[in-house]
N, C-alpha and C positions, 0 to 999 in steps of 0.2 A: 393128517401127519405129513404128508406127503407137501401140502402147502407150508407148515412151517419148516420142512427145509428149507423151502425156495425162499422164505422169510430171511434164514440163517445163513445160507449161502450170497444173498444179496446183501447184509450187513456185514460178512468178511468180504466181498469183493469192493464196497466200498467202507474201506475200514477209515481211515483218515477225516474222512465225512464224518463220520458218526463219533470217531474223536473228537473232532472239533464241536459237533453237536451239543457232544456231550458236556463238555467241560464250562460251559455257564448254568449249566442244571446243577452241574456238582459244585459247583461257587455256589449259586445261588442256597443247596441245601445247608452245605455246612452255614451259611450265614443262618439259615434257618434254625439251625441244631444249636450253635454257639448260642443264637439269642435265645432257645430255649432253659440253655445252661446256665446261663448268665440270671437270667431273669428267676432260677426255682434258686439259686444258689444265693439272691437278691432277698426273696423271702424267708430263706433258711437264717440267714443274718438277723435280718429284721425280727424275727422270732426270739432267735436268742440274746439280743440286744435288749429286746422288750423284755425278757425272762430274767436277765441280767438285773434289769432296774430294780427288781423290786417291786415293792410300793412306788407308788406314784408321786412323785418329788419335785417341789417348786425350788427352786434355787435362786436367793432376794441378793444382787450384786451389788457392791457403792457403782455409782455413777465414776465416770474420769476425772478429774481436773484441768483442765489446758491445757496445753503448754504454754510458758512463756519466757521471755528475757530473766525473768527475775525468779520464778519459781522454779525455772528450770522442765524436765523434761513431763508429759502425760504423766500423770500416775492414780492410782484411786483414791477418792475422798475417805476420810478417817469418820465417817460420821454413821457408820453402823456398828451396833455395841451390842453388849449384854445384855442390855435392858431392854434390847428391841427383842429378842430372845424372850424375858420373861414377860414383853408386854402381849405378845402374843400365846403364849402358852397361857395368861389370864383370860384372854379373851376368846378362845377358841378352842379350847383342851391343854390337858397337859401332856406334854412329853410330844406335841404339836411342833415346834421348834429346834432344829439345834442347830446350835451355834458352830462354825469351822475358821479355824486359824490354816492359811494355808503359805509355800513360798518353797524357792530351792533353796537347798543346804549343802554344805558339804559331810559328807559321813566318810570317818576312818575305820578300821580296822585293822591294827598291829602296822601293816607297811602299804596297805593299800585303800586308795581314797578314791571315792565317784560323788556325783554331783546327783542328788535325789530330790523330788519331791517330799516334804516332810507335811503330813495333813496333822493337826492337834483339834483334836472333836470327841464327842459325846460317845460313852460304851455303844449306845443303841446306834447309832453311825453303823456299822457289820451290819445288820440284819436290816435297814431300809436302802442299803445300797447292795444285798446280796454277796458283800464277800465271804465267802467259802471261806473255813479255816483247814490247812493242809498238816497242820502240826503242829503241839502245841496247847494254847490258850488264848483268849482276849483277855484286855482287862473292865474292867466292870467297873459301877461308880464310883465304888468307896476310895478306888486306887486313882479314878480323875477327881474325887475330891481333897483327898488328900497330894495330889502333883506328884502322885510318882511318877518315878524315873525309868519307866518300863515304854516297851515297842514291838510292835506287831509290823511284821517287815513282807514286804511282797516277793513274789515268788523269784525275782530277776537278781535279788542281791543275794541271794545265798551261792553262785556259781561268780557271780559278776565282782563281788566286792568280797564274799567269807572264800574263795574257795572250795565251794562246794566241802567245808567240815559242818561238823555237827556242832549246830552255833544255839541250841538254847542254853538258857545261862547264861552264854557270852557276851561281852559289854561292850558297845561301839560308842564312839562320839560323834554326835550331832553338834555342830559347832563347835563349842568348847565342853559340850554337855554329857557329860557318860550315861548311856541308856541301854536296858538290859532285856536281852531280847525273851522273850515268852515266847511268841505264834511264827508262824507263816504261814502266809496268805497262799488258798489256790491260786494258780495262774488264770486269768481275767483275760491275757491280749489288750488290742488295742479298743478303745471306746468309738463310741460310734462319731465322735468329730478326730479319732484319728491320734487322740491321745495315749500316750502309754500308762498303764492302769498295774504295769509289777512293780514297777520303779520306782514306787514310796515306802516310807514309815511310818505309820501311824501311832501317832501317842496322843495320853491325853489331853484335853483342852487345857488344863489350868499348869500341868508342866511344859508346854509351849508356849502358852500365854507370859507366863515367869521365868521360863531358864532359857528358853529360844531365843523367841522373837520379842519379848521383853515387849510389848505393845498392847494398847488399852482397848483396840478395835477391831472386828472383825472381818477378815476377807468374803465371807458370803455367811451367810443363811441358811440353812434346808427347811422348808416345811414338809411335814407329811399330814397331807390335808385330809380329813375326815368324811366321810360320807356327807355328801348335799353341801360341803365348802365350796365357794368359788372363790375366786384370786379377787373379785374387787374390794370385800372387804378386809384382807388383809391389807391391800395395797393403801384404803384409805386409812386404815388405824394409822400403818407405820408412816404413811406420809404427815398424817395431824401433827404424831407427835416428831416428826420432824419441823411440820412445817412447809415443809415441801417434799415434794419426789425426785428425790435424789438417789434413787435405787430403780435399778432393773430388777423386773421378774421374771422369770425362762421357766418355762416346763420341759422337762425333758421329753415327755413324748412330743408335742408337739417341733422340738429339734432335729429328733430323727425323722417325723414326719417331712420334716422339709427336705433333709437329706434322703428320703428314699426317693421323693418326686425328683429332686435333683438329677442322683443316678440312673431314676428310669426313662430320663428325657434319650438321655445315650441308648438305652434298648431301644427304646422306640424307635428312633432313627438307626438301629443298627435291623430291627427284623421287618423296618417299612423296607430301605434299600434291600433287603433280603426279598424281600416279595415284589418290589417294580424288577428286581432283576431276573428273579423268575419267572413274570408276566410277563418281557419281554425274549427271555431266552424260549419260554413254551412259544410264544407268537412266532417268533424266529424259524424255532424248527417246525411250527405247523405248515409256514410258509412253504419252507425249502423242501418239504415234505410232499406237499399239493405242486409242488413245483418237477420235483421227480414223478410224482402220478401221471403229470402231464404229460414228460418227458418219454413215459413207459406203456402211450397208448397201444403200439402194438404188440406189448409183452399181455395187455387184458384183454386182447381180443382177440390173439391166438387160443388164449385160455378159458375165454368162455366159449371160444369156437369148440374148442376141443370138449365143453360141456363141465365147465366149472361153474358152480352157482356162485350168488350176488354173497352169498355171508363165505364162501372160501375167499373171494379176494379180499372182502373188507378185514376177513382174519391175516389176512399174509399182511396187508397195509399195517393193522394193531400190530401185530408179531412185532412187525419192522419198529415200530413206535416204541415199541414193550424195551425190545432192545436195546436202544439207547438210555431209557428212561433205568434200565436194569445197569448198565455201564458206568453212568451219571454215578447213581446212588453206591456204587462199589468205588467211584474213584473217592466219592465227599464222605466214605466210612473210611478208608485208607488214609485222604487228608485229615481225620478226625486224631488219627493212630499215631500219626507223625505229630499233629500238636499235642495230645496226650503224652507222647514220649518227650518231647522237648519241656511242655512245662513241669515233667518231673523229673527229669534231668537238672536244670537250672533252678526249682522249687521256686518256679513261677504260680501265677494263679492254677488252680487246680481245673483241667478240661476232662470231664469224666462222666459220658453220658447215658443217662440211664431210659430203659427203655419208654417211659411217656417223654423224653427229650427225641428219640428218636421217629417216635410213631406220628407222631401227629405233622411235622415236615413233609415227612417220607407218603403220608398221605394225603398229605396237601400237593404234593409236584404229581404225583401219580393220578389226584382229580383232574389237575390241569390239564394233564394230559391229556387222559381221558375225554374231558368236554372237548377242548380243543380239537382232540386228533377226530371228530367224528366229520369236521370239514375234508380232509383228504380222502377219507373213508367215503363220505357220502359220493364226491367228485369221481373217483372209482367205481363205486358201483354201480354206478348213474348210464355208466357208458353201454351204450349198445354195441353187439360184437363188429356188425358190418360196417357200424361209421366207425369204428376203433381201426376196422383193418385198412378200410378206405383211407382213410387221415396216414395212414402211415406211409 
């Protein structure tokens, strides 16, 4: 007991030292803690993105066109149809397929207009993209075969565009087109390339194909491929009967897959610089630590003169070690507190760490330590009293 005073007493009388010590331990932790945050809050996404999808969805895109002098700007080839739709539902199951009409639009409502996506696709579209229904209805096939005039609206246009009234029944225009709303969609958020997923209409195929966009050809594809399907042969049917490959094919997982490696290239270099900074901040202070050991030979050889054993001073050296590494870890839970309060002030990204973001840091700088500090330790205890007092 009596030694870890003299521990406690030596880290107030050098206070400023041990601030300064301290404060690349507690950089280095919080970088440790944030990339733990960042990196569980990385797979919470991932999770629900994937949970989001659904079924497992290939999405068959037309190829561009040029640009040129004469045809004017990029835009997609017209050469994916309906028939590409039923050619593959013949040859691979049915209800394999569906076909989407997709574009912005403008949508009224009595005196206020916004600009939405309007998607026109198959009843079963809801349940292989997992939209939720929040109120309401969907419409089902008999009403996309017959082109009714009905829509199932996402969660952002009942505040954004109705005024937050009670809008089923109520009839909006799509273009010039009067559509009547049924459903609303759970709220979705942003999609994992960052699109927004409230901000549509959805109605049926053949009343967007006819009263919208008045056009003979489709904006994409969905398949929902069947157990033991692979993408080559769809891709060679629809190329035959093209002729050529003039469609992209995208898997959804594999787009988020790229986008998770993407963002985790950022972790990675955010919790490496977390750890060379803490390799070098523990080197730092083993240093200046074996450095004041040095400095304090004849404080260890009065005190083994006086009949102090070999594990009382290597405890007073740890104590001293303990201390700062204790100081560190209270300043980078206090910086944690201060960005916790800032990003919910501002409803920035959420910093909110829970305890395995905490633990595994906190005991990673405290190994370092640890193994490290057994250098000053060992240097201390090494010493004999009469060459400690002599040397002084």
């Amino acid at each position: 007991m009596r030694f870890a005073f003299l521990a406690l007493r030596t880290l107030r009388r050098q206070g400023v030292t041990v601030f300064l010590l301290g404060l690349p331990l507690a950089f280095a932790l919080v970088l440790l803690i944030v990339g733990s945050i960042l990196e569980r809050q990385a797979q919470q996404v991932w999770d629900r993105n994937l949970s989001e999808m659904g079924n497992a969805l290939w999405t068959i895109l037309p190829d561009y066109r040029p640009e040129s002098p004469i045809r004017g700007p990029a835009r997609p080839l017209e050469t994916l149809v309906r028939r590409d739709e039923r050619l593959v539902e013949s040859e691979f199951g049915d209800e394999v397929a569906m076909a989407a009409i997709d574009g912005s639009q403008m949508v009224r409502f009595r005196d206020r207009a916004l600009t939405i996506t309007l998607i026109g696709t198959r009843a079963d579209y809801f349940q292989a993209t997992q939209r939720a229904l929040a109120v309401g209805r969907l419409f089902g096939p008999a009403e996309d075969a017959q082109a009714k005039r009905v829509a199932v609206i996402g969660s952002k246009l009942v505040d954004a565009l109705l005024g937050g009234e009670w809008v089923l029944g109520q009839s909006i225009l799509v273009g010039n087109t009067p559509f009547e709303i049924i459903g609303i969609l759970a709220a979705k958020g942003l999609s994992s390339d960052g699109a927004e997923q409230d901000n549509v209409v959805i109605v049926p195929f053949r009343a967007a194909e006819r009263r919208v966009f008045n056009q003979d050809y489709l904006n994409r594809l969905y398949v929902q491929p069947p157990a033991g399907l692979t993408r080559e042969p769809v891709e060679r049917a629809l190329a035959e009967a093209h002729q050529k490959q003039d469609f992209t094919m995208r898997e959804q997982t594999k787009g988020l897959n790229q986008e998770r490696n993407y963002r985790s290239r950022f972790r990675q270099l955010l919790l490496g610089s977390a750890v060379l900074i803490l390799v070098l901040a523990s080197a730092g202070l083993v240093f200046l630590q074996w450095t004041r050991v040095q400095e304090r030979v004849a404080e260890w050889g009065l005190l083994r003169a006086l009949g102090a054993r070999s594990h009382h001073i290597a405890g007073q050296v740890l104590l001293e070690m303990a201390g700062v590494w204790v100081l560190a870890t209270a300043a980078a839970i206090f910086g944690l507190a201060v960005l916790w309060l800032v990003s919910t002030a501002f409803q920035l990204a959420s910093v909110s760490p829970g305890w395995p973001d905490l633990g595994l840091p906190i005991t990673l700088t405290l190994g370092f330590q640890a193994i490290l500090g057994l250098i000053p330790v060992l240097s201390a205890v090494r010493m004999e009293p009469i060459h400690a007092l002599r040397s002084s």
